[in-house]
N, C-alpha and C positions, 0 to 999 in steps of 0.2 A: 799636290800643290794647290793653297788656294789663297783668294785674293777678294778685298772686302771694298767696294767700287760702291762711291756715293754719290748721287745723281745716274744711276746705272741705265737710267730709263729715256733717259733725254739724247740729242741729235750725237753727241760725243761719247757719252756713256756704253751707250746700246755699240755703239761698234767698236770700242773699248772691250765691254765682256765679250761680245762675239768675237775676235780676236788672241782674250783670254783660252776661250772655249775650246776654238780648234788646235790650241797649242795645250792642251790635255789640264788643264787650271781646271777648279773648281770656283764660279764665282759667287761670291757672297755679297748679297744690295741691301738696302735699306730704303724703305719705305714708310709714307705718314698712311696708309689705307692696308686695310686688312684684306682685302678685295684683292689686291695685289699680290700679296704674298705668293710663291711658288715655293714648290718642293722637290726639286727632279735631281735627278742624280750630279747636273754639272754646275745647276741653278739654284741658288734657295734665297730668299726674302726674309727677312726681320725686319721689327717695328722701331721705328723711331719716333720723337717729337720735338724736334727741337723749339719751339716756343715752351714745351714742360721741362726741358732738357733731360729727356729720359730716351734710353738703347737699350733695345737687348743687348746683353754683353755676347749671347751666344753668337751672336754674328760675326767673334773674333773668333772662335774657336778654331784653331789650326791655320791659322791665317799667317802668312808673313808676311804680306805688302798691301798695302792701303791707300786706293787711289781715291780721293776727294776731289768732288768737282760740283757738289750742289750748291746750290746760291743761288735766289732770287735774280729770273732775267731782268739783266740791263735795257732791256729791247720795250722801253715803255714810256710815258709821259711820266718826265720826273717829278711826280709831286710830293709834298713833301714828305706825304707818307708813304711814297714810292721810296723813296729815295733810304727813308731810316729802315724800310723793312730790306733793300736790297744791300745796307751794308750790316744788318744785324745777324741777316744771314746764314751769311759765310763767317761773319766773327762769332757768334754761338755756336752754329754748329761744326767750326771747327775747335770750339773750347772743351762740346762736348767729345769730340773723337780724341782730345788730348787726355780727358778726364779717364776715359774707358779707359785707356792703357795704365793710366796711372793707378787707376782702382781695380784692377783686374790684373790676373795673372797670363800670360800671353806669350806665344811664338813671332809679333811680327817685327821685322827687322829693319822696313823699310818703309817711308809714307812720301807719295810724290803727293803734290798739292797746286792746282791749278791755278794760275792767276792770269793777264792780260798783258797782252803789249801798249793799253794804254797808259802804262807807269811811266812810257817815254815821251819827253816831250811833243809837243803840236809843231813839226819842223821839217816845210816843203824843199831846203836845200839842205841839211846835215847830211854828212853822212852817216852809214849805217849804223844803229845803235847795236852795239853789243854788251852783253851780260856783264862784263867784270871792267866794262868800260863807262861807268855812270854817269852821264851828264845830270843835270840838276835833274830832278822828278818833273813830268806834268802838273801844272797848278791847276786842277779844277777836279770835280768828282768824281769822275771814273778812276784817274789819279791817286787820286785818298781812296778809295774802296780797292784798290790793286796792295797801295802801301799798308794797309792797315790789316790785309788778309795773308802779306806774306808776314809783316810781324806775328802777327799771332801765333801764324804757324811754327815759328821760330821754339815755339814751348816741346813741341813734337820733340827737341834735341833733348830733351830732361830724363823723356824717359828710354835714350838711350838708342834707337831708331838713327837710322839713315834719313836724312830730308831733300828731297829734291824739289824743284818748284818750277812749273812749266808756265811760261805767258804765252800766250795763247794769240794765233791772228785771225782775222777773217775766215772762216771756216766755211770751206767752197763744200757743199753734196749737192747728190739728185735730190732730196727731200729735205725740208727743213733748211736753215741758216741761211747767210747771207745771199748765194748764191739764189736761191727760189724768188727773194724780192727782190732781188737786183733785174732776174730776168723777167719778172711780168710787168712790167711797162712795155719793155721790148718785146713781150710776145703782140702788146696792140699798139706797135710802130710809134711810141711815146716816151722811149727808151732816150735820155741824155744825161750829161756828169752832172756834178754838185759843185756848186763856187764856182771856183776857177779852173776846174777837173785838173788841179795839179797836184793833189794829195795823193804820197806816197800810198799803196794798196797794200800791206805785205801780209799776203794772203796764204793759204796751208789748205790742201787738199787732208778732207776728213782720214783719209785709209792711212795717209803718212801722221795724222796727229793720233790715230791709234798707233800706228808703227814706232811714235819715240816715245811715247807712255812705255810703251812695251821694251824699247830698248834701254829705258834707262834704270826699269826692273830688271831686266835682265841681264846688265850687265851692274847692276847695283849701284849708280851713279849717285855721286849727290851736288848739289849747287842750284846750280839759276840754268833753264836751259831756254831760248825762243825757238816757239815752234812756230817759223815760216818757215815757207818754200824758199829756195836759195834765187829767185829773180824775180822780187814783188814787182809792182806795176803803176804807172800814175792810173789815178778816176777814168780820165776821160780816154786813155786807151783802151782800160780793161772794161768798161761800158761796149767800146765799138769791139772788142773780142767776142763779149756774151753775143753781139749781135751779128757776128759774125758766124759763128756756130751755130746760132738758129736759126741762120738765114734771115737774118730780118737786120736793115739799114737802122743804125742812129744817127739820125742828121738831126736834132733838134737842140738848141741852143743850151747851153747847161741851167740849170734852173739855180740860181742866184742866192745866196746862203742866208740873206733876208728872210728869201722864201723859205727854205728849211728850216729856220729859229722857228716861223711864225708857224708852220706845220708841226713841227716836232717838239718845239719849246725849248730848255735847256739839253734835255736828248741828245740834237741836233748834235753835240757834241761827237757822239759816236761817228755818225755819217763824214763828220767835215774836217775830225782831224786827220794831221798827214803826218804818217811813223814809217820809219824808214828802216824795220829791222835786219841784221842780220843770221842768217841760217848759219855762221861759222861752227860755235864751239858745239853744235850736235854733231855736226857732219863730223868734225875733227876725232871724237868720240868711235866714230865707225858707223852712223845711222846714214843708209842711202835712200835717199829719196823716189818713190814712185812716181812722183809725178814735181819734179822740179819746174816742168814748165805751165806758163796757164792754157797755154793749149791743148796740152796732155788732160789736163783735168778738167777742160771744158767738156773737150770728146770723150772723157768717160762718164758725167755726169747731166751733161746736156743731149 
């Protein structure tokens, strides 16, 4: 069995194939450095470019399921040339993973395709958004880079594949994502929310967002699925959580969303919207969660 994982190497990726690995998969990555490349018996690397739009095809060889998750980070000062290169991205190099199938001969049957929970509106009293429940879209960038990455992906149907499409929330680890800056203010007691700390959190411990990648290979699913935990959190609670787990108080006034535009620039958007998703139609599917609560996944990553 094997499986051809794009962004393999990043916070999601990497324990996505390790996951693949110990469930007897062969994983197949793609990579822009030759440097990178591996060859081991559960591991191997091929070349990609997507600004040339060029793949090795061999990295489909024997493949049935195609996880795509590479895309220029959102996690920058949106400038403008930030901004065209983090939605060219994902729409090239998901044009070219449509292209490979379509020009090459192939076993794979299935392509789940990452995208965001920021597709859902900016709304601190909604209730929880769900997949086949659409309230209008979010009107602002991260919004149009979510809608415009799962349309594209809509092509994957042509050549015949299952499509599934995971949005994706706050992704809590020991290393890496949101959880590592959320907690270093609070490691030097300067730890407080943002705005009004009443933005929805609807946050996913890493091992549960490899755990529905995997289960919705494995049980072949296709649709829209959100990958939170099933009890997100407002700002200003799950600030005094982090700070609770590492022993260290947040008493300090929330820092005023002024202040974050004037820090972060348009960005700021990331930090200050509040999405209220919900965890139903995975669980409903049969994925049970490792770590449903934030406490669970504080004390395993903190």
């Amino acid at each position: 069995m094997k499986v051809l994982i794009t962004g393999a190497t990043g916070l999601v990726g990497s324990q996505i194939a390790h996951l693949y690995i110990s469930n007897g998969y062969t994983v197949h990555y793609v990579t822009t450095r030759s440097s990178a490349i591996k060859n081991e018996a559960n591991y191997k690397g091929f070349l990609w470019n997507v600004n040339q739009m060029t793949i090795d095809s061999n990295c489909i060889d024997g493949v049935d399921t195609i996880i795509h998750l590479a895309g220029e980070s959102v996690f920058q000062r949106w400038t403008k040339e930030a901004k065209e290169s983090i939605m060219t991205s994902r729409i090239d190099s998901t044009q070219l993973l449509v292209d490979l199938l379509k020009d090459n001969e192939n076993q794979v049957k299935q392509v789940i395709t990452a995208s965001a929970i920021g597709i859902y509106p900016d709304d601190q009293k909604a209730d929880a958004f769900k997949e086949n429940e659409i309230p209008p879209y979010a009107d602002n960038y991260l919004a149009e880079v979510c809608i415009a990455w799962e349309s594209i992906a809509q092509q994957f149907k042509e050549t015949g594949v299952q499509l599934a499409t995971v949005r994706i929330g706050i992704v809590l680890a020991a290393k890496g994502g949101a959880l590592e800056q959320m907690a270093r203010p609070i490691k030097f007691y300067a730890g407080a929310g943002f705005g009004n700390g009443e933005m929805w959190q609807s946050w996913v411990a890493v091992n549960d967002l490899a755990g529905i990648f995997y289960h919705i290979s494995d049980k072949r699913l296709e649709g829209v699925y959100n990958a939170v935990a099933p009890n997100p959190i407002r700002n200003r609670p799950m600030m005094e959580a982090i700070g609770k787990a590492m022993g260290k108080p947040v008493f300090l006034p929330n820092v005023p969303k002024f202040v974050m535009k004037l820090m972060l620039g348009e960005m700021a958007a990331v930090v200050l919207s509040s999405q209220h998703v919900s965890s139903s139609r995975i669980e409903e599917v049969g994925y049970e969660f490792q770590y449903p609560q934030l406490e669970m996944a504080l004390e395993e990553y903190l």
